[in-house]
N, CA and C atoms as an extended XYZ file, in Angstrom:
360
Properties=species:S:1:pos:R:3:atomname:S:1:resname:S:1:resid:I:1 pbc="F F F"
N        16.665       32.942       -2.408 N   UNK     1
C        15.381       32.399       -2.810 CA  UNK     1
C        15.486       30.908       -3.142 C   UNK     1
N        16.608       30.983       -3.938 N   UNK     2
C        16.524       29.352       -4.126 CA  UNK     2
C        16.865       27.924       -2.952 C   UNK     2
N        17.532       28.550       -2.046 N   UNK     3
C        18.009       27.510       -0.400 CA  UNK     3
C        16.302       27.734       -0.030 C   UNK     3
N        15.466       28.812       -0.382 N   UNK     4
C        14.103       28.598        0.672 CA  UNK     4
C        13.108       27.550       -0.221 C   UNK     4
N        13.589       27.659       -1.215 N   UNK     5
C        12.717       26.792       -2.218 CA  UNK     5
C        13.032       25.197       -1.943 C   UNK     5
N        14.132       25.137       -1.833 N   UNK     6
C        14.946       23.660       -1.440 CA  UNK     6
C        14.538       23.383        0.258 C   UNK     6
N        14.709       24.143        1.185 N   UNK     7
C        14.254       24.026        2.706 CA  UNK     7
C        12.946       24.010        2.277 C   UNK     7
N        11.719       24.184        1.613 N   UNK     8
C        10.359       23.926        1.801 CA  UNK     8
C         9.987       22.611        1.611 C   UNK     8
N        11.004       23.047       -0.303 N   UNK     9
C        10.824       21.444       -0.608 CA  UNK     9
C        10.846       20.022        0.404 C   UNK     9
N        12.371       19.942        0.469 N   UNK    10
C        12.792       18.969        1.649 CA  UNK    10
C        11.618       18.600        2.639 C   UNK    10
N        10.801       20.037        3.084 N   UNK    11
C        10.506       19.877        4.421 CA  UNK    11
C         8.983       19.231        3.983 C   UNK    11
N         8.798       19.256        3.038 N   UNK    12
C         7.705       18.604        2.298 CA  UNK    12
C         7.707       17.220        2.303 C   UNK    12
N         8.922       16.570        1.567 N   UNK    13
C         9.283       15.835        0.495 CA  UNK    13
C         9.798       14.269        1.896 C   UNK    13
N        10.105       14.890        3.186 N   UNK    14
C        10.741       14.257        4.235 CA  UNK    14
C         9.707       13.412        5.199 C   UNK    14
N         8.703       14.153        5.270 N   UNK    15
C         7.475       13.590        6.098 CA  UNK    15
C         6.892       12.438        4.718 C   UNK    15
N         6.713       12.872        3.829 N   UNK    16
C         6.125       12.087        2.776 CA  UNK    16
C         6.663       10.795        3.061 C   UNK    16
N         7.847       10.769        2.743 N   UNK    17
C         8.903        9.643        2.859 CA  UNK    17
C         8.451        8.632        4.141 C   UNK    17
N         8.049        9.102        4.960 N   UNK    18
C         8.266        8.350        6.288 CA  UNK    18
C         6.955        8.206        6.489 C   UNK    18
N         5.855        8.668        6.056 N   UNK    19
C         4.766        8.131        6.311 CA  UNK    19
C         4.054        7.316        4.912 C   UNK    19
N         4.619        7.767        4.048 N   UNK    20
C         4.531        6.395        2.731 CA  UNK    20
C         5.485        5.174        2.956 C   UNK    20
N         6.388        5.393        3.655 N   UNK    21
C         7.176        3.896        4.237 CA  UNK    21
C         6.999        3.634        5.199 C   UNK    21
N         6.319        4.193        6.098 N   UNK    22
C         5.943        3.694        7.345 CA  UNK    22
C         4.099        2.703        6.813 C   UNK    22
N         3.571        3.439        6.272 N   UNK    23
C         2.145        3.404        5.686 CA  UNK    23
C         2.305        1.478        5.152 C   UNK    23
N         3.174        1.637        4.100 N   UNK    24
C         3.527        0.282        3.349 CA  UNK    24
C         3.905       -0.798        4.298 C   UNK    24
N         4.787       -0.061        5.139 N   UNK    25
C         5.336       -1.234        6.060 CA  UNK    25
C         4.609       -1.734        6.913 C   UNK    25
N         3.389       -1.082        7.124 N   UNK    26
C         2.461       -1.833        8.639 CA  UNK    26
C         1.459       -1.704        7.853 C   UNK    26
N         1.165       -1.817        6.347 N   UNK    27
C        -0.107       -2.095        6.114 CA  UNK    27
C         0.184       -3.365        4.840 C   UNK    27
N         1.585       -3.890        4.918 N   UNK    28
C         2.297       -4.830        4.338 CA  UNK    28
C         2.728       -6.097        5.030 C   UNK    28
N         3.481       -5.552        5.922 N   UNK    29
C         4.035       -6.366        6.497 CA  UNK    29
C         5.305       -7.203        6.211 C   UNK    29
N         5.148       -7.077        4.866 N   UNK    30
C         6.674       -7.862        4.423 CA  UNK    30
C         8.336       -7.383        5.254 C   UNK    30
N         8.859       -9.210        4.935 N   UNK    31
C         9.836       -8.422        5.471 CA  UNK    31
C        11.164       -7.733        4.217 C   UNK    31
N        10.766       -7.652        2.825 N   UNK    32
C        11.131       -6.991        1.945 CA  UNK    32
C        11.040       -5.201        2.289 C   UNK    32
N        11.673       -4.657        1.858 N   UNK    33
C        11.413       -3.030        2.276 CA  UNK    33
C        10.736       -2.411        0.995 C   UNK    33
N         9.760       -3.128        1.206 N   UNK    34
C         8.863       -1.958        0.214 CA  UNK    34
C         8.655       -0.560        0.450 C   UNK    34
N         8.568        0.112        1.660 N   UNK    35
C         8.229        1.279        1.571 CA  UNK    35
C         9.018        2.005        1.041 C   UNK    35
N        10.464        1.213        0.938 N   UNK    36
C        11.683        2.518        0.898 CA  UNK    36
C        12.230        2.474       -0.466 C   UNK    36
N        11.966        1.236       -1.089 N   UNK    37
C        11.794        0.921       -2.705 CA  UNK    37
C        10.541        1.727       -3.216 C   UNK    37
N         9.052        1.560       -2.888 N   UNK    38
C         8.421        2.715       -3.506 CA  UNK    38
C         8.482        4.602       -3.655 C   UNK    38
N         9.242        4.865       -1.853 N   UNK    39
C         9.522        6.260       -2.007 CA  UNK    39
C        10.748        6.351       -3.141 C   UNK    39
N        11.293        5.656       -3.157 N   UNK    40
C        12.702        5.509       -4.173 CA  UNK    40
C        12.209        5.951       -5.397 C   UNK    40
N        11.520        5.190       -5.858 N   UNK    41
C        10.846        5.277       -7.525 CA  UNK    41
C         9.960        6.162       -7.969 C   UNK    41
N         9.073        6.198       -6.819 N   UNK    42
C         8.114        7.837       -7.086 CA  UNK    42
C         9.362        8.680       -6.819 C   UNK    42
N        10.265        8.819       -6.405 N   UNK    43
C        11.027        9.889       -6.462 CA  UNK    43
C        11.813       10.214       -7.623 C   UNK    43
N        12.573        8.646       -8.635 N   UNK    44
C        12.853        8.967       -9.243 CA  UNK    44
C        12.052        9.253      -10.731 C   UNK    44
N        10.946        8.807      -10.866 N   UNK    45
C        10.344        9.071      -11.775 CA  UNK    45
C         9.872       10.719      -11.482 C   UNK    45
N         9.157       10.926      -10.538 N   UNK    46
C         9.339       12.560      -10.204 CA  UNK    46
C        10.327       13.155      -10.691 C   UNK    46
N        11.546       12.911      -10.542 N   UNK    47
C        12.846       13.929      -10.857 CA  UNK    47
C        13.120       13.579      -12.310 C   UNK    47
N        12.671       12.772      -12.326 N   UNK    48
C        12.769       12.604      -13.981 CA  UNK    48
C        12.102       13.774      -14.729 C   UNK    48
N        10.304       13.540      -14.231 N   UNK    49
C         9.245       14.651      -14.939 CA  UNK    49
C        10.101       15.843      -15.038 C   UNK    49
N        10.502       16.367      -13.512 N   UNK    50
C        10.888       17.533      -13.578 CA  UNK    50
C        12.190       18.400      -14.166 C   UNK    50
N        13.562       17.123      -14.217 N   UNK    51
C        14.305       17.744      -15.363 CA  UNK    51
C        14.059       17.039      -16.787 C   UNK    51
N        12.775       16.844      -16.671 N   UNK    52
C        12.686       16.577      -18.305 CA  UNK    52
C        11.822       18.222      -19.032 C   UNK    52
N        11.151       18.474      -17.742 N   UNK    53
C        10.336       19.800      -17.251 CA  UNK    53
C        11.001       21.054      -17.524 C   UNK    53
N        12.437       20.939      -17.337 N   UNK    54
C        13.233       21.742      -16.721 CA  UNK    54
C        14.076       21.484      -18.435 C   UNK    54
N        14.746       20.559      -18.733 N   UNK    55
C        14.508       20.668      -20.587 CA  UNK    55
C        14.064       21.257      -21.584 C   UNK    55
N        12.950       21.060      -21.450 N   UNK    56
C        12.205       21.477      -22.027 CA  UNK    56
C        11.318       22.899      -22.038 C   UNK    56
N        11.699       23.552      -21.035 N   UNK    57
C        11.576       24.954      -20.892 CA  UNK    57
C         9.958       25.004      -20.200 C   UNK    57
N         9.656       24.303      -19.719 N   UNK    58
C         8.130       24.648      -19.097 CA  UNK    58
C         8.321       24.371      -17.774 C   UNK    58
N         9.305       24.377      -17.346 N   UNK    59
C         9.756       24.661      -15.629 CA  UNK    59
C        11.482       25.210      -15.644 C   UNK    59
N        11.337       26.451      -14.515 N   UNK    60
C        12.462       27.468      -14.296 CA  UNK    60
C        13.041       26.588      -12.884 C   UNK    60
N        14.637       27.506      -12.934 N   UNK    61
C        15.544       26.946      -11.767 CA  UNK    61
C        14.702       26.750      -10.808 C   UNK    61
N        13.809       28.009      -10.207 N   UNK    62
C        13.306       27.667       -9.328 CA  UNK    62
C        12.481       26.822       -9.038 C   UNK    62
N        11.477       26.030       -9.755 N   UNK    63
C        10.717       24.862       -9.816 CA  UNK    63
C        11.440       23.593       -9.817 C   UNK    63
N        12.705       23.833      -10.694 N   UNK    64
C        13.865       23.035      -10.074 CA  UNK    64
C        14.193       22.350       -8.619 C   UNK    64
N        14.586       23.415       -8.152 N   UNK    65
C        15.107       23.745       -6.657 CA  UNK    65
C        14.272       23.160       -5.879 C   UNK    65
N        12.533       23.858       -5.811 N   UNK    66
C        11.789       23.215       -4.770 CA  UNK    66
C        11.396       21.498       -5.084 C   UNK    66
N        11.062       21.236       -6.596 N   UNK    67
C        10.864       19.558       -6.638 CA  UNK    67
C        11.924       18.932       -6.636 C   UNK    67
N        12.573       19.141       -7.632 N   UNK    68
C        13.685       18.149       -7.595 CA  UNK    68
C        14.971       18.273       -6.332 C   UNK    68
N        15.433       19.415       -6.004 N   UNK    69
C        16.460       19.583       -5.174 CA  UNK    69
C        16.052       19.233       -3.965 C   UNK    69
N        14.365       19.794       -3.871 N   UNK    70
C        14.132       20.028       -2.088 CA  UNK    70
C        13.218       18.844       -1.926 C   UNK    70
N        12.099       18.380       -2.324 N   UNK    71
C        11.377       17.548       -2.606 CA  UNK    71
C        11.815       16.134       -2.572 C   UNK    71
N        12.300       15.980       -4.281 N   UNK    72
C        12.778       14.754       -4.649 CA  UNK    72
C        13.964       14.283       -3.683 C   UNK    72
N        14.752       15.018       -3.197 N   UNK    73
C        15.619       15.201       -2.455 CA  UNK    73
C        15.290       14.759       -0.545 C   UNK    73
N        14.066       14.974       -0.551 N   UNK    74
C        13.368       14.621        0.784 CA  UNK    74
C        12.841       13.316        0.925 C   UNK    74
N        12.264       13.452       -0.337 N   UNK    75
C        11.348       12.174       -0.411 CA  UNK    75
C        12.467       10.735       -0.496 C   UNK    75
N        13.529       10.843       -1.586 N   UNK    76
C        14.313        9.525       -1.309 CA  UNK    76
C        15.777        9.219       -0.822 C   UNK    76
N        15.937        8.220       -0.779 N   UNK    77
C        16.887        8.205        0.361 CA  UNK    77
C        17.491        6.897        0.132 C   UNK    77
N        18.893        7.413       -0.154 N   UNK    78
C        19.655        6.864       -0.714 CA  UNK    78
C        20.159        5.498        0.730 C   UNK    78
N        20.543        6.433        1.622 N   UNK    79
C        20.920        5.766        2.829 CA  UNK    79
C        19.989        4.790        3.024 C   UNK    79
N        18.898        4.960        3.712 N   UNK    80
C        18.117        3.719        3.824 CA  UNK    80
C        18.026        2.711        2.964 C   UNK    80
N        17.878        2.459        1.583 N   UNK    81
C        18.277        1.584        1.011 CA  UNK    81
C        19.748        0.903        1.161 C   UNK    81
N        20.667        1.263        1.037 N   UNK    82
C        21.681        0.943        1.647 CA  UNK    82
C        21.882        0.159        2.704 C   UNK    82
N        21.293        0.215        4.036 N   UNK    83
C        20.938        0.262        4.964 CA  UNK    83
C        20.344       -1.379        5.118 C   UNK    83
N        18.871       -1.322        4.397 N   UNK    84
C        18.189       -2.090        4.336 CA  UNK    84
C        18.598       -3.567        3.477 C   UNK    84
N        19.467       -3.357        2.503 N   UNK    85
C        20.329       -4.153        1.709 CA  UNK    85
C        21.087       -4.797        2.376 C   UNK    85
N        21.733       -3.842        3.516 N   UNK    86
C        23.226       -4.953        4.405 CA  UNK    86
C        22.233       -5.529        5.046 C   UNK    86
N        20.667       -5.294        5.884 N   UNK    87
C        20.140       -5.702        6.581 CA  UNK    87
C        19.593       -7.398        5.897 C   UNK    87
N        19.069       -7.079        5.057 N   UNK    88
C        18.750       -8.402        4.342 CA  UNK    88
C        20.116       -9.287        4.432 C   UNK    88
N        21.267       -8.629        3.652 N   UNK    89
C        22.222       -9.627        3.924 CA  UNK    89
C        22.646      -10.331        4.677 C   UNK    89
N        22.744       -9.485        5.813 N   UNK    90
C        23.148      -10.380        7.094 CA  UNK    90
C        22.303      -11.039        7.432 C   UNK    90
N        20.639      -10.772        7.387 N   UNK    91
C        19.678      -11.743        7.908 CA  UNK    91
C        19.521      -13.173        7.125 C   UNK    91
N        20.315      -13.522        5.870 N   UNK    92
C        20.966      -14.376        5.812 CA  UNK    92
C        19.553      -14.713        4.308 C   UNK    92
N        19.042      -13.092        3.771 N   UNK    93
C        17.896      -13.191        3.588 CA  UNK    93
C        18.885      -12.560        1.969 C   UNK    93
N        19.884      -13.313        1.139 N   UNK    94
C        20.841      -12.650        0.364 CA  UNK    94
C        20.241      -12.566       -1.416 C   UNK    94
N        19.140      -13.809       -1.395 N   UNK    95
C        18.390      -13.366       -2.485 CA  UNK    95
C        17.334      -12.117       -2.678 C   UNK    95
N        16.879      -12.112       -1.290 N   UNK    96
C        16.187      -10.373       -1.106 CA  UNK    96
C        16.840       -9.423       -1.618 C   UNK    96
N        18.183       -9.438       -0.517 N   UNK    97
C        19.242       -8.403       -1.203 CA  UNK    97
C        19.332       -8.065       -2.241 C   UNK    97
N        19.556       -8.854       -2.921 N   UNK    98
C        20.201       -9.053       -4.123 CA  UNK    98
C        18.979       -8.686       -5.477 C   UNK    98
N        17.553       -9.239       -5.165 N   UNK    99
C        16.948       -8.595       -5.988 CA  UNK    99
C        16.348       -6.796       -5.489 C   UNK    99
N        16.202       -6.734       -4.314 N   UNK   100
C        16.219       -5.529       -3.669 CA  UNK   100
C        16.875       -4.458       -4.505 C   UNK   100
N        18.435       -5.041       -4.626 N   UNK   101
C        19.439       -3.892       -4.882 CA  UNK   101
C        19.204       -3.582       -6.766 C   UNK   101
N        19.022       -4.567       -7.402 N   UNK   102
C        18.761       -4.842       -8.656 CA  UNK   102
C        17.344       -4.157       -9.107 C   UNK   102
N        16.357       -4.222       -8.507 N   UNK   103
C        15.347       -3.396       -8.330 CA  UNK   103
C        15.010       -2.467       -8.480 C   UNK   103
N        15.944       -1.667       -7.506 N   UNK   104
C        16.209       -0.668       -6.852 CA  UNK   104
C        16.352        0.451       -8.502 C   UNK   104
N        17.459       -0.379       -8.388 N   UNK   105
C        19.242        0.560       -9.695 CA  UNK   105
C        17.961        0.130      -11.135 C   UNK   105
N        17.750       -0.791      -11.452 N   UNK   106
C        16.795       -0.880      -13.070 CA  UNK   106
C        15.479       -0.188      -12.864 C   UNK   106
N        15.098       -0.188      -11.656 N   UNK   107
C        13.602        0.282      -11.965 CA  UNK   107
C        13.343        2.307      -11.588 C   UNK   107
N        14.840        2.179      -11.029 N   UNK   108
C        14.797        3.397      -10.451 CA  UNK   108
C        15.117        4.421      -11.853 C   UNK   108
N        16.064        4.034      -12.378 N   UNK   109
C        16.523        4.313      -13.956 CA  UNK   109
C        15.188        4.575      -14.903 C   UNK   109
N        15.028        3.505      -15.156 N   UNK   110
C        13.577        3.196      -15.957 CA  UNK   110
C        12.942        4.200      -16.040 C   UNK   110
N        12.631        4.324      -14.013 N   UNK   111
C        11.540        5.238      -13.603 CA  UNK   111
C        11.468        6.927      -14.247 C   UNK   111
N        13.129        7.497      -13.739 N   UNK   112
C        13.749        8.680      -14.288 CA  UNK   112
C        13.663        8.545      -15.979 C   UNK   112
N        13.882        7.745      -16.302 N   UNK   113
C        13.805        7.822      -17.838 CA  UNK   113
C        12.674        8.008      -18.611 C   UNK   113
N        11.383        7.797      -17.759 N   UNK   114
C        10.138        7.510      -17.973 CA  UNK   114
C         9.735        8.691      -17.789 C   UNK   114
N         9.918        9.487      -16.359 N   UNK   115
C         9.432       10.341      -16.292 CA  UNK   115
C         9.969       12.210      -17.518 C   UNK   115
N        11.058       11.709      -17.289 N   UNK   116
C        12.527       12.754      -18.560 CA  UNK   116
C        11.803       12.755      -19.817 C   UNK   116
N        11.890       11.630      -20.342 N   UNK   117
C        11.004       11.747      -21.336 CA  UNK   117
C         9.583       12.022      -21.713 C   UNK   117
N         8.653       11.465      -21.147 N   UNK   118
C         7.124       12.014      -20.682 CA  UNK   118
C         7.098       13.521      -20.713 C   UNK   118
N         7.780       14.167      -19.994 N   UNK   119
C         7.934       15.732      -19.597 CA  UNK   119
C         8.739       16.394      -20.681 C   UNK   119
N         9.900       15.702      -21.419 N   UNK   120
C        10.666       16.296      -22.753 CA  UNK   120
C         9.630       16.187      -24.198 C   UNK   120
């Protein structure tokens, strides 16, 4: 039960991703990667809610499994940021990077912390 809860999630959580960063990116235009910095942060503030959720006893493993494991898990993506970071670098674009990556790691934190607590 719980791998089908995580395969829904995911299968949820994966399209989201790519059409909220696709969405940002051609209705943006920047050449910053916003889309993949916003799925980032709604994700981690999401996974925050939910093991703060999951804390606090008003969400079970299994609500677990499908948001945070399958979901949160779909929705962000570690790789592409990654990705997008060497890309800035090499494009010679290293203050992007650099606040990109910084961004990323404080606001993504923040975000989870925000949401953990809110939900605890």
């Amino acid at each position: 039960m719980t791998a089908l809860c995580v395969l829904l999630g995911g299968a949820i959580g994966a399209p989201v991703r790519y059409l909220g960063d696709s969405y940002l990116k051609h209705r943006l235009g920047w050449a910053f990667p916003v889309g993949t910095l916003a799925v980032n942060l709604v994700g981690c503030l999401m996974l925050g809610l939910v093991l703060g959720a999951v804390t606090g006893g008003s969400l079970g493993g299994t609500g677990k499994a499908l948001l945070g494991t399958g979901f949160c898990g779909g929705l962000t993506t570690f790789s592409a940021f990654s990705v997008e970071t060497v890309e800035l670098w090499q494009g010679r674009k290293s203050l992007l990077a650099v606040g990109y990556l910084a961004m990323s790691v404080v606001l993504g934190i923040a975000a989870a912390a925000a949401g953990y607590t809110f939900t605890r």
